[in-house]
N, C-alpha and C positions, 0 to 999 in steps of 0.2 A: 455578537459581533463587536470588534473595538472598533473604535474611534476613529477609524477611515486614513491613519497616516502611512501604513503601510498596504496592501496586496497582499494577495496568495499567486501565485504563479501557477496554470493549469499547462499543462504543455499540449500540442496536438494530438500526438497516438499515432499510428497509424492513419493517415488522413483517409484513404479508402474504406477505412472502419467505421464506426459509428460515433467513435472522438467527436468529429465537428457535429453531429446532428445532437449529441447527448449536452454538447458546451453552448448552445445555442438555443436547446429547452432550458438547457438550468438559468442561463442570462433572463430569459423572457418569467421565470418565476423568483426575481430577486426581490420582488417589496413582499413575496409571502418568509413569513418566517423571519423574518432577519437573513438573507442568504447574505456573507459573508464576500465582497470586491473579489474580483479575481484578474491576473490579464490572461489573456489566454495567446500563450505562445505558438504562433506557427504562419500558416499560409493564409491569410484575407482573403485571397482572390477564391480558395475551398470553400471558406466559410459562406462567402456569397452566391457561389452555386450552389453549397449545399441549402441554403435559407431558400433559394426559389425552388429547389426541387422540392424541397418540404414543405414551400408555403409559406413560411414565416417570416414574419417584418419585424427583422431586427437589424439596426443598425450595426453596422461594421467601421471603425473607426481605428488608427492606427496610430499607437502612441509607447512611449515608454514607460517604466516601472514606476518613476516620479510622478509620472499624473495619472495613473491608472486609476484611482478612486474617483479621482472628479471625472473622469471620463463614465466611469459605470453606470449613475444612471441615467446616462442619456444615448449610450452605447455600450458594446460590447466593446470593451478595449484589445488592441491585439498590437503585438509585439511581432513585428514581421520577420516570418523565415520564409522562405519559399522552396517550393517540390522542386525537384528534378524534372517532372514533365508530368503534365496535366492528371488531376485524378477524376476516376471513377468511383463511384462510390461502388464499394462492392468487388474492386478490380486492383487488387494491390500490386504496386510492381517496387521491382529491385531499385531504381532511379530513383526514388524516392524516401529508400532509407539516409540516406546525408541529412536530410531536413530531421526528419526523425529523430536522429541520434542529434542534430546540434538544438533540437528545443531542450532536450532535457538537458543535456552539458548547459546550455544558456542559462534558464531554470536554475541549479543545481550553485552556478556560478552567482545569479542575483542575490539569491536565500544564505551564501555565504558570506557574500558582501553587506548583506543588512538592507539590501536593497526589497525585498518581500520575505513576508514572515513565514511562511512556508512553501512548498515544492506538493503541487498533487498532480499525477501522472494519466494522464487518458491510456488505454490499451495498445500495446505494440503485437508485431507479429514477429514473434522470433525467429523463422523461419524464414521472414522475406527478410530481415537484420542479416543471419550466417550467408544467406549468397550475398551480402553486399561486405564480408567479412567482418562480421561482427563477431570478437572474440569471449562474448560472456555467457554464461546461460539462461541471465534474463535482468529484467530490469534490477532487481535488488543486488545481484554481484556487480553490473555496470554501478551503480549509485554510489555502492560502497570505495568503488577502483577510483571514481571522482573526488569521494570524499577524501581518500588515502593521498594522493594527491597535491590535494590542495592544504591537507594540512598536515602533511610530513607523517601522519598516524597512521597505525593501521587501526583497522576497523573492521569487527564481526559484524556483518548483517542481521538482523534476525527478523523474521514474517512476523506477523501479528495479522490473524484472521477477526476482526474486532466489530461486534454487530450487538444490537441492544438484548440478546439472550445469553451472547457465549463472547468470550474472547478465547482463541486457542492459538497457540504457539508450536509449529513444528519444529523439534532440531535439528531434524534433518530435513532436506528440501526437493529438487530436482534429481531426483540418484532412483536405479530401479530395485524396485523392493529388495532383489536378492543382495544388496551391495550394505541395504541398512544395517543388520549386524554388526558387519567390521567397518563402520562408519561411525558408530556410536562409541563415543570413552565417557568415562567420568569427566574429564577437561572440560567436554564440549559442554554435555548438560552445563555442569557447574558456570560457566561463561556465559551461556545462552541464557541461565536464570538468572544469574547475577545481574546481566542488563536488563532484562525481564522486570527484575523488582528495581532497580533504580529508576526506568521510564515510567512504568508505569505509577513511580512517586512524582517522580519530576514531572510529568507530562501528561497525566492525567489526573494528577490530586489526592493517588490514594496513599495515605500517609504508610497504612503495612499491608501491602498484598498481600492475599493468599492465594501460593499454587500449589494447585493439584499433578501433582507429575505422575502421566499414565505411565504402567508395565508396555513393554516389547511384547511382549509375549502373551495370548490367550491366558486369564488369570491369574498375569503378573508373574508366569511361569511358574505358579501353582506349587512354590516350593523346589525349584528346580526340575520337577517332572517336566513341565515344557517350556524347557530351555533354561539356560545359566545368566542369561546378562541381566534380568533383572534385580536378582541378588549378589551378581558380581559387578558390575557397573553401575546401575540409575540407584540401588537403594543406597551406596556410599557419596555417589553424588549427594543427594538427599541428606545424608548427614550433615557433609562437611558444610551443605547452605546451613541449614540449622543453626552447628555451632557458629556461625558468624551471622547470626538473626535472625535470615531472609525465614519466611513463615512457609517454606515446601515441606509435603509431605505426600506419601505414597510409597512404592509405586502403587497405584490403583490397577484393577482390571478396567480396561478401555469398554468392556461394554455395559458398566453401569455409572459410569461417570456423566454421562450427560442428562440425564431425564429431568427433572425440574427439581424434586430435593435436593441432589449430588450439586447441582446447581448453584444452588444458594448458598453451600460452604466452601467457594471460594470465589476469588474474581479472574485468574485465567487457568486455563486446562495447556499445560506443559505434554506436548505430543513426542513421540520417538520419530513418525514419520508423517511424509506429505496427506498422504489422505485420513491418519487419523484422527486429525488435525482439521481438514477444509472440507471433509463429508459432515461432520455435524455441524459447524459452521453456519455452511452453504445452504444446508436441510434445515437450519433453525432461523437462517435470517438472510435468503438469497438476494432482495432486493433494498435493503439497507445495511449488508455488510461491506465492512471498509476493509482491504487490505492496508498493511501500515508497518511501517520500515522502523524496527528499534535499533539503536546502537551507533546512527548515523550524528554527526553533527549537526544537522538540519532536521525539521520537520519534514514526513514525506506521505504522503497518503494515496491512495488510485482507490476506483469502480473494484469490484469482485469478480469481475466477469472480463471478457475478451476482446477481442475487436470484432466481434459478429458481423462478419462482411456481408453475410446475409441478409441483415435488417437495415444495412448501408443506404440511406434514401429511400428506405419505405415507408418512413414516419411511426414503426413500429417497436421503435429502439425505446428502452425505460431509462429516464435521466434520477430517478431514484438513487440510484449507488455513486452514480457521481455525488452528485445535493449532499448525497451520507459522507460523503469526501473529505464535500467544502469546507462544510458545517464542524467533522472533527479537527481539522486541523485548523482550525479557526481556534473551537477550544482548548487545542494543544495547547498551541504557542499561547493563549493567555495561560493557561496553567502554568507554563515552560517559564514566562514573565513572575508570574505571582510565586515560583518557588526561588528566586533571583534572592 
């Protein structure tokens, strides 16, 4: 934890989700561990029906980014947005994507201003987002469109599935399998690992990562038997990182890379696509894995998991992968500090 002068900015989520119940266990476990200040951006008037429907006596308190620390522990500090019209827990509606989308633009806005040391995201529902016309396909293209923005740059996103057994990187993201092929170039790898190894010097302390960058293809394309991109595209990628340092190597076959040796010789797994990327992940560390946003201006971190409208006020929601959240982008930004 630092020294209390600045916050982390949590923002709501989906308030119908499990956002307020999972920001309301992590507040009531802050003297274990060191939990690291946070404000937590959005609706008050949620949080305090979500606290009685769950039972919990936590103070709700309403303040800004400047006194968030002194406010933490004696309350939950919160930075007021307000819904559209009243929430259910468990019952998402369109009216209350506006609130939604202005915590995190607020958020996004603070952590640029210097005003909190990082951005961690509770779960949105994309789907309730596109009827209210939301133009992105999910939280990490929105981040990136703010970050561009606000600072005249353009800006690749890149995931980071980051949990205490694996960190994996996928290049490609939201797109359906048949499209990955002709979605992949050598550019992208190259760019995606490039920022790969600068974060993960700058921001988490490792002076020279090593990645592992899987094959597309069953067996790395087995010599071109099945398939050509990965000795026409990911192994020249690979090259040209080399010649200019970065410590990549492969391509590997995707199905021996994760077991606990393959493990040990490197610190992230460089994936071609979404799942081959967030299935070992999610299978080796589902409830303290962090998703985590590289390439951004800011710090940005979220839960691994959804807005489980399901668990919405049943008191059955796990505040673990938030807490995994808090906690790393707490040690970001000191790292992010310490490589200054």
């Amino acid at each position: 934890m630092t020294d209390g002068v600045l916050s982390l900015a949590l923002t709501q989520g989906d308030p119908a989700g499990i956002g307020p119940d999972i920001a309301l266990q992590a507040w009531l476990k802050r003297g274990e561990s060191g939990l690291p200040p946070f404000l937590y951006i959005g609706d008050p008037a949620v949080l305090e029906v979500r606290a009685r429907l769950l039972e919990l006596d936590v103070r709700i308190e309403e303040t800004d980014a400047a006194h968030a620390c002194e406010v933490f522990d004696r309350a939950l500090p919160v930075l007021s947005i307000k819904t559209g019209v009243d929430v259910l827990a468990g019952k998402p509606h369109v009216a209350n994507a506006r609130g939604t989308i202005s915590a995190i633009e607020t958020a996004v806005s603070l952590c640029l201003a210097g005003e909190v040391r990082a951005v961690v995201t509770n779960p949105i529902a994309k789907s309730v987002l596109y009827e209210a016309g939301f133009g992105f396909p999910g939280h990490t293209e929105f981040l990136a469109d703010l970050a561009a923005k606000a600072t005249g740059e353009s800006v690749l996103p890149v995931m980071m599935l980051a949990g205490p057994k694996l960190k994996a990187v996928p290049v490609t993201i939201h797109i359906p399998i048949k499209d990955v092929p002709d979605a992949l170039s050598e550019e992208l790898i190259v760019d995606t690992c490039r920022i790969v190894a600068r974060d993960l010097s700058d921001r988490f302390g490792l002076t020279a990562p090593r990645l592992a960058v899987a094959g597309l293809n069953p067996h790395a394309g087995e010599g071109g038997a099945i398939g050509h991109e990965d000795d026409d595209i990911i192994h020249p990628a690979i090259r040209r990182l080399r010649d200019e340092g970065i410590d990549a190597f492969g391509p590997l076959p995707a199905d021996t890379m994760f077991h606990d040796d393959a493990r040990s010789r490197y610190d992230v797994a460089i994936c071609m696509y979404h799942d081959q990327a967030l299935i070992p992940a999610k299978a080796l560390g589902f409830d303290d894995s962090v998703n985590v946003t590289l390439g951004l201006p800011f710090i940005r971190t979220s839960p691994d998991h959804g807005t489980a409208f399901g668990l919405a006020g049943s008191g059955f929601a796990k505040e673990t992968s938030l807490i995994a959240a808090l906690e790393l982008a707490d040690r970001m930004s000191i790292a992010k500090d310490a490589s200054r």
